[in-house]
C-alpha positions in Angstrom: 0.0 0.0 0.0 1.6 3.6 -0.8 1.0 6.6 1.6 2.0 10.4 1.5 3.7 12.4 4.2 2.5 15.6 5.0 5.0 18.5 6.9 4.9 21.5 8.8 6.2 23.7 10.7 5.4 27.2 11.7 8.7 29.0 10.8 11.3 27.6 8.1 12.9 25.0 9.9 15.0 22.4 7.7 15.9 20.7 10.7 12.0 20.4 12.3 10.5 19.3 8.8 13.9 16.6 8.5 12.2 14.5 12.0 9.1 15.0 11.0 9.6 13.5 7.7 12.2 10.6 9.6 9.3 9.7 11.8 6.8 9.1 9.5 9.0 7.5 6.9 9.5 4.8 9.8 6.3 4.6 10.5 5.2 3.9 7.0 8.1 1.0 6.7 6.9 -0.5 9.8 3.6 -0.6 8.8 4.2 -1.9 5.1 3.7 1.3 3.4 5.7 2.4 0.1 6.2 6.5 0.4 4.9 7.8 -2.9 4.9 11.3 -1.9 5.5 14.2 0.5 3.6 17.5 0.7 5.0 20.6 3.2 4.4 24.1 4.5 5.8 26.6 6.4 3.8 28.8 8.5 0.6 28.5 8.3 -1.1 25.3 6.4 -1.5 26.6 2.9 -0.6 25.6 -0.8 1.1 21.7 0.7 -2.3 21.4 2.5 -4.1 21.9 -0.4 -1.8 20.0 -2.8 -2.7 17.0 -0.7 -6.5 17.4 -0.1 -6.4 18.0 -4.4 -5.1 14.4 -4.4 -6.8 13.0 -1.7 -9.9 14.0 -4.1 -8.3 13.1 -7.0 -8.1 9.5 -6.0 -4.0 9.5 -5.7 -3.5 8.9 -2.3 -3.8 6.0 -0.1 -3.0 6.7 2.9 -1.8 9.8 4.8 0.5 9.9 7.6 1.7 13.0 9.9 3.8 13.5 12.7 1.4 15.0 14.7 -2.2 16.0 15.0 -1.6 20.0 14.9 0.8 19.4 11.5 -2.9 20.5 10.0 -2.8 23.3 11.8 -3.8 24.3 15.5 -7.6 25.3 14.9 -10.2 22.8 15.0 -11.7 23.7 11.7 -8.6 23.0 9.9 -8.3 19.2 11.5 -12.1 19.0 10.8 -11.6 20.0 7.2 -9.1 17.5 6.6 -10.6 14.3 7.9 -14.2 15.3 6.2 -12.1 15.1 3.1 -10.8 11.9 4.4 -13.7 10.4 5.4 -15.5 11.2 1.4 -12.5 9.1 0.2 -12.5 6.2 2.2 -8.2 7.6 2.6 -6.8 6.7 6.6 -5.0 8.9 8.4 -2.1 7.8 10.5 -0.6 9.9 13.4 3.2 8.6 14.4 2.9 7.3 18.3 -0.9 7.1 17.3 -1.5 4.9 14.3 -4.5 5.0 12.6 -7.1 7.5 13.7 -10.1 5.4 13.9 -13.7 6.3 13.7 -14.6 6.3 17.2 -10.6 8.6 17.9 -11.9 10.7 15.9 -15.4 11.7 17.4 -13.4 11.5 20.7 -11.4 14.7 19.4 -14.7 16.4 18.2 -13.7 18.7 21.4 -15.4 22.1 21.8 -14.3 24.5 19.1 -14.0 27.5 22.0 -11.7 25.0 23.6 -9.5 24.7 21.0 -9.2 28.2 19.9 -8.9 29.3 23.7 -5.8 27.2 24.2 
């Protein structure tokens, strides 16, 4: 099965994006996955993000994996806008030191939008 990594981090940092792509290319060869592509931003999730949503529509992608939840960004909308777009495809989403965020994860983090955006 072939996935796609997906970087961020909030400033240019060659160094931040280098372990978050290490970590996820592990995870993906310990769980049989084949890397067939990478998508990244700095600052603020922008034209990576929606590179990869594009091909998560277009049927390209198999799986997704991230470092970390907030690699989506820290607002609850953006998280929300990316696993709707995951869900329509049937596409997984895997979180290194997580695995795969499964259905019932993923109503678990439907936490409070003012909660999120307060923090």
């Amino acid at each position: 099965m072939d996935a796609v990594i997906y970087t961020r981090s909030a400033r240019p940092s060659p160094e931040l994006v280098e372990v978050q792509r290490a970590v996820c290319r592990r995870m993906a060869s310990e769980n049989g996955f084949e890397v067939t592509g990478e998508f990244h931003d700095d600052g603020l999730p922008g034209p990576g993000l929606a590179q990869l949503l594009a091909a998560i529509r277009g049927g390209e992608v198999s799986a997704v994996i991230v470092a970390d939840f907030n690699r989506f960004g820290r607002a609850l909308d953006a998280f929300t806008r990316v696993m709707a777009t995951l869900d329509e495809v049937n596409v997984p989403l895997y979180i290194v030191g997580h695995g795969r965020l499964a259905a019932d994860m993923r109503a678990a983090l439907n936490i409070p939008r003012e909660f999120v955006e307060y923090r």
